[in-house]
Phi, psi and omega in degrees: 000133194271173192262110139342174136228313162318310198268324186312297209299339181263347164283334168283341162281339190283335186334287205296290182320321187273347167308274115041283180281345180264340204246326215295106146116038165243160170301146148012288181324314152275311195283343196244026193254141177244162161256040171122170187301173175066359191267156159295143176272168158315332188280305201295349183255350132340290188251040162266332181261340166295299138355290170298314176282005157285350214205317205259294214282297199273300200297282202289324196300329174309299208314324166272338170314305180279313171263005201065186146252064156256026206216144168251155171320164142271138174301158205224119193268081186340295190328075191319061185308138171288120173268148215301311195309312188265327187054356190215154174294311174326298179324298192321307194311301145349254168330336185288305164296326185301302185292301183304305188308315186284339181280306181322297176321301170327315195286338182265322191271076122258301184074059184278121148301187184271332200269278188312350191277337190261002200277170197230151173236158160248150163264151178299295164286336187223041171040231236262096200225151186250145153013294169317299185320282159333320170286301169329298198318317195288286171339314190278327181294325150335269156342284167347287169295342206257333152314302158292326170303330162303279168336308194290331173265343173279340189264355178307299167286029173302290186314300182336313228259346194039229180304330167314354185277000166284354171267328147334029196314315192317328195291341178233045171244000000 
């Protein structure tokens, strides 16, 4: 699929909302569950993302607006602080909707062409990267996540599932 702007926006709004149905007023048990050490809960992928929408996504697209790639991004600290603010997987969920609506909002008052869309920033790690790119990114890191959460709570049952689990790819990815 070639890159949409039109087509990004109903996906990047649901996002928050499809979080939202999955997580919102389940237990512990779902929102703190990993796939094993070093991995993210549902909570920690939650404010990784809350996070991006402070930092990452609206913050660099100004930076090539304005700046070009004469300006390099600040580096995106992958590493998911739980922010302070929310205190709850609800919160997040909250804060999550919240950020996301007003960076979306930024993203409609812009109005981007095909000429701004094309325009280029540097990245810290992959040099030269355009407007497009970036937007693009944010969908697919979206999905991504939206995925993993999924994963991390279907693997909570691999054993559970007994033999079914030969049907089961998620459970052992």
């Amino acid at each position: 699929m070639n890159f949409d702007l039109s087509a990004q926006i109903p996906l990047l709004q649901r996002t928050p909302h499809t979080l939202r149905a999955m997580l919102d007023g389940l237990p512990p048990e779902w929102s703190d569950a990993t796939e094993g050490p070093g991995t993210w809960s549902p909570l920690v992928i939650v404010s990784h993302l809350v996070h991006g929408e402070r930092v990452n996504w609206i913050p660099r697209a100004r930076v090539i607006l304005e700046h070009g790639p004469a300006k390099v991004f600040t580096p995106f600290d992958r590493d998911p602080p739980i922010s302070a603010s929310a205190g709850t997987l609800s919160g997040l969920l909250d804060e999550f909707a919240e950020l996301r609506a007003g960076n979306l909002a930024t993203l409609a008052g812009w109005r981007l062409d095909e000429r701004q869309l094309g325009l280029e920033g540097t990245h810290p790690d992959f040099g030269r990267v355009t407007l497009s790119q970036l937007l693009a990114t944010w969908v697919a890191h979206d999905l991504g996540h939206v995925a993993q959460v999924a994963r991390v709570m279907a693997k909570q049952y691999r054993e559970a599932v007994g033999p079914w689990r030969a049907y089961l790819p998620v459970l052992d990815r």
